[in-house]
N, C-alpha and C positions, 0 to 999 in steps of 0.2 A: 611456552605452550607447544607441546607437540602437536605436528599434523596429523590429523583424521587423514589416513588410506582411502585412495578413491577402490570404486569397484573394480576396475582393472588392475591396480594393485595387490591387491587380496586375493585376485581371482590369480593373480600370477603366482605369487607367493605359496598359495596353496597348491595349487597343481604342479608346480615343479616341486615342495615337499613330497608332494604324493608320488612323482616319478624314482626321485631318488632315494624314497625309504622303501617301493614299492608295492604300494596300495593300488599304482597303476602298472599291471602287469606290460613289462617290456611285448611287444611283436601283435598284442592283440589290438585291435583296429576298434572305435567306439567313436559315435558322434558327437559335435557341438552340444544337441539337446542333450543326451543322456549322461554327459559333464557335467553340465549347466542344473539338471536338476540332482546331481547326488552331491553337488557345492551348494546348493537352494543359492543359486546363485543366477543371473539374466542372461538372454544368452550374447547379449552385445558386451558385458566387463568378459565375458569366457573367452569370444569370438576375438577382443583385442589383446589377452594374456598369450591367447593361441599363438596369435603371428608372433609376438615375440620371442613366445618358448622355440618357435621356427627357424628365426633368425636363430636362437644361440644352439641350436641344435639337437632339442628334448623331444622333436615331435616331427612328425612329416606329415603333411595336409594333401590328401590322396582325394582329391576332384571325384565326387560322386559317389564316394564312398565314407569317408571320415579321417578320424585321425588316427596315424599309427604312432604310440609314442617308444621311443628307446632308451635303454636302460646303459648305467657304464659300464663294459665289458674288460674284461682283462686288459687288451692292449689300448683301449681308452684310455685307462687310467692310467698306463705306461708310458703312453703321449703326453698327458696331461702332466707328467710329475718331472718329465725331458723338460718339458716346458717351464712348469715354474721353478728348477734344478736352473736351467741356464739363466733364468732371471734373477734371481736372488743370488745365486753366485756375484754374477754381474754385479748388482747393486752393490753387495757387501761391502764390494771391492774401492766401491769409488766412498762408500757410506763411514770407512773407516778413517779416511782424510777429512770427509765434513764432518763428523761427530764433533759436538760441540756438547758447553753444559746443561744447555736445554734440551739437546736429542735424550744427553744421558737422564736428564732428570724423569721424561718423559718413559723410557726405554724400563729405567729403575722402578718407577709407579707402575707401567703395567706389569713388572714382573711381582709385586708386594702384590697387586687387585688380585694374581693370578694364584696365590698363594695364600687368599682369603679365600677365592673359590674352592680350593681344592680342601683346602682344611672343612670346611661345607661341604662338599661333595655337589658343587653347581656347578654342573658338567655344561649347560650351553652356553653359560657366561663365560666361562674357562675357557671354551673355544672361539666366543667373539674377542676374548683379548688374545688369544693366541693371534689371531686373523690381523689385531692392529697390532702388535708384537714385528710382524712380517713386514706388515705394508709399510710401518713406520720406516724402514728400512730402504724399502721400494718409493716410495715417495719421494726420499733424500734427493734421488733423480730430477723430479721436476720433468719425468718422462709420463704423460698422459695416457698413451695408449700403452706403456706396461702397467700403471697404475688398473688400467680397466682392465685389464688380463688377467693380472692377480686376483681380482676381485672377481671374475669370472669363474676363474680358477678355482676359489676360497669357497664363492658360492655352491660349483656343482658335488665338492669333496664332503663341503660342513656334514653334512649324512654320517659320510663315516667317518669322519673323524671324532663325529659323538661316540658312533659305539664303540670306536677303538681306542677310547680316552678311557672308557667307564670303568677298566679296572684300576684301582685307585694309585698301582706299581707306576701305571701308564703315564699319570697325573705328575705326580712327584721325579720322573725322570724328566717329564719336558721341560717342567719348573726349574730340576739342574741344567741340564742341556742351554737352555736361553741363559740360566746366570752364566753358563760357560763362556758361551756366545759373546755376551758384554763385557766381561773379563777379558777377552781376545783383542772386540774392538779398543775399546781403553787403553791397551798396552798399542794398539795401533800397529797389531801383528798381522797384516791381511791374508796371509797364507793359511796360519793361524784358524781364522773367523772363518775361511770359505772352508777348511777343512770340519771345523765343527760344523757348521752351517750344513754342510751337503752330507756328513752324515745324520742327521737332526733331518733330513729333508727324507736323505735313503730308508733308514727306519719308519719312518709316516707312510713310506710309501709299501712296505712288507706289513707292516700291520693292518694295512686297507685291504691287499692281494689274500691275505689270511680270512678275512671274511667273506671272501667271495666262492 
C-alpha cells in the first residue's frame, strides 16, 4: 500500500515544481498567505514546505516582508554539474571493482524499463530511471551523505532534464550512452566508464545551458 503524502509534503513537492519550471517567478517576493491560497492549500503544510525549501536553497524568508524565491541561474547549474561530475566520476571508479551479477542484472533492467519508456514516449518515467540508473552506481558506496547529494542534485535538475529529454534523438542517445557505460563497467575498464560517464554527464549539462 503506498503512503498517502502528508500536507507538508504536497505542499513541498509542489512549490519547488512551481520554482523550477517557473510558475514562481525567480526575484519577486510574495507571502505565506498568497501561496497558501493559489496551492488551496493551509498556511501551516506551506509554512513547513517553506523552511525546508530554505534550508536546500529555493527561497529566502525576508522578516516582515515575505518570501523571495530563486531560480537556477547559469553558474548554479555549473556548480551543480562540478558537483555531481566529481561524484559519479568518483563512484564509477570504485563501482567498477564491486559490480557484481546483481548490480549488473539490476543496471541491465533499468536500461530495458528505459527503453519501454522511450519507445512510449514517457518522458518523466524515463527520467526517474535515468535518476536510479545514476544512483545505483552512487550507492555502491554505502556513502550517505553523497547518496543525498545526488538526490538533491537529481531533484533540483529533473525540470530540465524533462524538456531536454523531449526530443525523442535525446531519448535514444542516453539509452546508448548508459548501454555504453555498462559495456565499460563489464569489461572492468575504469578509465573507460569515467570517460564515457563524464561525457554522458558533459552533454546533460549543454543541453540544460541551451534552455536557458
Amino acid at each position: 500500500m503506498s503512503k498517502t503524502k502528508t500536507g507538508r509534503e504536497s505542499a513541498y513537492e509542489r512549490i519547488r515544481e512551481m520554482v523550477l519550471n517557473g510558475e514562481i517567478e525567480s526575484g519577486i517576493i510574495i507571502t505565506v498567505s498568497e501561496l497558501a491560497e493559489r496551492l488551496r492549500l493551509g498556511k501551516s503544510p506551506v509554512r513547513d514546505a517553506i523552511l525546508k525549501l530554505g534550508e536546500e536553497g529555493y527561497v529566502q524568508i525576508m522578516p516582515r516582508k515575505g518570501l523571495l524565491f530563486k531560480s537556477l541561474k547559469g553558474k548554479d547549474i555549473k556548480n551543480i554539474y562540478q558537483l555531481r561530475e566529481a561524484i559519479e566520476l568518483y563512484a564509477i571508479g570504485i563501482f567498477v571493482d564491486e559490480y557484481d551479477k546483481n548490480l549488473k542484472k539490476c543496471l541491465e533492467d533499468l536500461i530495458s524499463r528505459q527503453i519501454e519508456c522511450a519507445s512510449g514516449n514517457e518522458i518523466e518515467k524515463f527520467m526517474e530511471l535515468d535518476e536510479k540508473f545514476h544512483s545505483t552506481i552512487v550507492a555502491s558506496l554505502g556513502n550517505d551523505l553523497m547518496d543525498d547529494t545526488i538526490r538533491d542534485i537529481r531533484r533540483k535538475l529533473f525540470h530540465f532534464g524533462i524538456t531536454s529529454i523531449t526530443k525523442h534523438k535525446n531519448i535514444e542517445e542516453a539509452v546508448e550512452e548508459h548501454k555504453n557505460i555498462l559495456i565499460a563497467i563489464e569489461e572492468r575498464d575504469r578509465d573507460k566508464s569515467r570517460k564515457l560517464l563524464g561525457k554522458h554527464i558533459f552533454d546533460a549539462y549543454h543541453n540544460i545551458l541551451s534552455q536557458k
